[in-house]
C-alpha positions in Angstrom: 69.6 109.3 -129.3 67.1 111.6 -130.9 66.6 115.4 -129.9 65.0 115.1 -127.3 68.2 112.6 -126.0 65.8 109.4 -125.6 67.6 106.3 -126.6 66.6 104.8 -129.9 69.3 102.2 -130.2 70.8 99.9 -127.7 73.0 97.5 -129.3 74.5 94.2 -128.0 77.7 95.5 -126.6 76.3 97.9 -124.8 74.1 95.4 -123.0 77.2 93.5 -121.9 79.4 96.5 -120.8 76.4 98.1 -118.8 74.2 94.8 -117.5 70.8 96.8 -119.1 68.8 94.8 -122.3 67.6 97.0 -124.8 63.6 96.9 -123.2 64.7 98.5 -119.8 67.0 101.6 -121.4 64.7 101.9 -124.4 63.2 105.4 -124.9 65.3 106.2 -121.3 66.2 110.6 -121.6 69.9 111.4 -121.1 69.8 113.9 -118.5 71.3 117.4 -119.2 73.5 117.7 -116.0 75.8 115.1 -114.2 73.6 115.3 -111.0 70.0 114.4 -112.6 68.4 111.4 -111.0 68.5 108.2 -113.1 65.8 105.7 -113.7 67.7 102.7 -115.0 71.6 104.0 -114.2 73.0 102.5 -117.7 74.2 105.9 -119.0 77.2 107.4 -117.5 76.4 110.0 -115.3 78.7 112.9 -117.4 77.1 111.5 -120.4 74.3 114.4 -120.9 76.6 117.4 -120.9 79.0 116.2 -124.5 75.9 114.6 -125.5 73.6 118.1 -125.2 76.8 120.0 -126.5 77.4 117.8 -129.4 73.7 117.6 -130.1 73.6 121.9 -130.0 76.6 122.4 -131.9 77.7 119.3 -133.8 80.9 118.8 -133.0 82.5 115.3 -131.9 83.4 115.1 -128.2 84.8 112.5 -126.2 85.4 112.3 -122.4 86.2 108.9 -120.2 83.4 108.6 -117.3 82.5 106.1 -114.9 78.9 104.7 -115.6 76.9 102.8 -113.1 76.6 98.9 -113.8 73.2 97.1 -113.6 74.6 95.0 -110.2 75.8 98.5 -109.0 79.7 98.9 -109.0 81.0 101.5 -111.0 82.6 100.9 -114.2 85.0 103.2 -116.1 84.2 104.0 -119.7 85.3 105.5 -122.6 83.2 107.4 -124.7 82.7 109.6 -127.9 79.8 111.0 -129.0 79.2 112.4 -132.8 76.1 113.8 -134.3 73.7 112.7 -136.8 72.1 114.6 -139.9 69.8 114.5 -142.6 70.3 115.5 -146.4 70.3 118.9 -145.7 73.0 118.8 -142.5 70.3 119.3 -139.5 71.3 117.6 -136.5 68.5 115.0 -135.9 70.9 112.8 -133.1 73.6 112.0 -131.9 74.9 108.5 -131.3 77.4 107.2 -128.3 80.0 104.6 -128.1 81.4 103.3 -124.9 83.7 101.0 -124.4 85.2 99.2 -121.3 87.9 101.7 -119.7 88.8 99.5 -116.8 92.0 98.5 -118.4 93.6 101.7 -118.7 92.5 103.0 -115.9 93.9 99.1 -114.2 97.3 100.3 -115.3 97.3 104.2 -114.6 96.7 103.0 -110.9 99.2 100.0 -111.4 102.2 102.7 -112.3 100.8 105.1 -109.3 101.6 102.1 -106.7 104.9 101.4 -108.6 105.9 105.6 -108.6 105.3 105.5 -104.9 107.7 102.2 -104.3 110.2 104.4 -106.1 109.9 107.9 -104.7 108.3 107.9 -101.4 109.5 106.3 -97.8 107.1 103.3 -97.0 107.1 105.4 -93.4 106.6 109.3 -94.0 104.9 108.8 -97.1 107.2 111.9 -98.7 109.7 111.7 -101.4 113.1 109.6 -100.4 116.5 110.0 -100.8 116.3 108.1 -104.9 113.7 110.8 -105.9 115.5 114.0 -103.9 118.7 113.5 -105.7 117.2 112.9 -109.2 114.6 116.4 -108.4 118.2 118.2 -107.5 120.6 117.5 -110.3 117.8 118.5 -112.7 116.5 121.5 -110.6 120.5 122.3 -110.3 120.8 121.8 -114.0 117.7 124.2 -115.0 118.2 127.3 -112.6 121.8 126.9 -113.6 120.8 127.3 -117.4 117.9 130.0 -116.5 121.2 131.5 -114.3 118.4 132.1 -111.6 119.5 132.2 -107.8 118.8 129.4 -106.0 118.9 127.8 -102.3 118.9 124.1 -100.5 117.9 124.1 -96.9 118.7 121.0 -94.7 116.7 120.2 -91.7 117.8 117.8 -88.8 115.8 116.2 -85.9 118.0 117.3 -82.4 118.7 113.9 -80.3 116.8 112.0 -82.7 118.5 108.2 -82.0 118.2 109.9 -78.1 114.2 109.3 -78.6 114.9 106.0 -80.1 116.8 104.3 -77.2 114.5 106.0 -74.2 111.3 105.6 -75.6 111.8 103.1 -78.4 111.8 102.8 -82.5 107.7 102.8 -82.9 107.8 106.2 -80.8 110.9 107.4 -83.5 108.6 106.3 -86.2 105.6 108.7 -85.1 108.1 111.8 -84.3 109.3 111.2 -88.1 106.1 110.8 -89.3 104.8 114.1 -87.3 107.9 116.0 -88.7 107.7 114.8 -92.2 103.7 115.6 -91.6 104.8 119.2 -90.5 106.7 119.7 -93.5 104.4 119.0 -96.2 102.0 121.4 -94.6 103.8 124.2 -94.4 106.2 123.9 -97.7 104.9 124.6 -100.8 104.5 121.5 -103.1 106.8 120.2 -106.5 105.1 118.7 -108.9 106.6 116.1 -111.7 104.9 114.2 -114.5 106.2 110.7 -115.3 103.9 108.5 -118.1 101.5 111.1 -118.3 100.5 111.0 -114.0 101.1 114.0 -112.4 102.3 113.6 -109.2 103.1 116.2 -105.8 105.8 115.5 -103.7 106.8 118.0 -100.9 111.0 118.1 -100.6 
């Protein structure tokens, strides 16, 4: 892209990834903000701010985005965007490469379902008894070596299997459901990272 962010090369790969030829993005302005109205959609939509900050200051940036296809899904792409100068180091451009994110992003999600098979009750939808005891021995093990004060608190549902055999197991499943509801309301969240997703659980 030029100064004036118009596109001045559109190679081959980028036709494939985005569904646009060359003739419909061709002389196409980036916009400056993510909320600018598109005429052909090709770009992705956070492209204009690295592209106006690399094209101010010089400096490489990269970001991943999602940029709209030519049949209209969304597709997730990485991108890094690095200036271009004459002889005397002006900036004259800047040039883009994309590539197809959908991949990584395939997988991220992929270990987000198989985190949640792990640590939270198919029911409740709050962390289970495998990821309690792991988050207590090592939240016993750090306030012990920070020798900070520390508390558990138990809860119990009163006449729970009473609810069970008068009304029946789907009503049992909404009052858990309700309580566990209740209690990620109203207690403050722990958060763990595991493979680089961050993840809240309320205990």
């Amino acid at each position: 892209m030029n100064l004036e962010r118009q596109i001045t090369f559109w190679n081959k790969a980028a036709e494939r990834i985005t569904g646009f030829t060359k003739a419909e993005v061709w002389g196409s302005v980036a916009p400056t903000t993510c909320y600018a109205t598109w005429t052909t959609g090709a770009i992705p939509c956070a492209r204009g701010l690295p592209l106006s900050y690399t094209l101010r200051d010089g400096q490489f940036r990269s970001a991943s985005v999602f940029l709209h296809h030519k049949n209209g899904h969304r597709l997730p792409v990485a991108i890094g965007v690095a200036p271009i100068t004459d002889n005397q180091q002006n900036i004259i451009g800047a040039v883009e490469i994309f590539r197809d994110n959908s991949t990584t992003v395939a997988a991220l999600e992929h270990l987000k379902e198989l985190e949640d098979l792990v640590y939270l009750d198919g029911l409740t939808h709050i962390a289970n008894r495998t990821y309690l005891e792991t988050f207590i021995v090592a939240k016993f093990n750090e306030l012990r070596r920070l020798g900070w004060s520390f508390g558990v608190i138990s809860i119990d549902v009163d006449q729970f299997k009473s609810v069970n055999d008068t009304f029946g197991h789907q009503t049992g499943d909404l009052v858990l459901k309700m309580v566990a509801q209740t209690l990620v309301k109203i207690v403050a969240p722990s958060t763990w990272s595991a493979g680089g997703v961050e993840k809240n659980f309320s205990v």
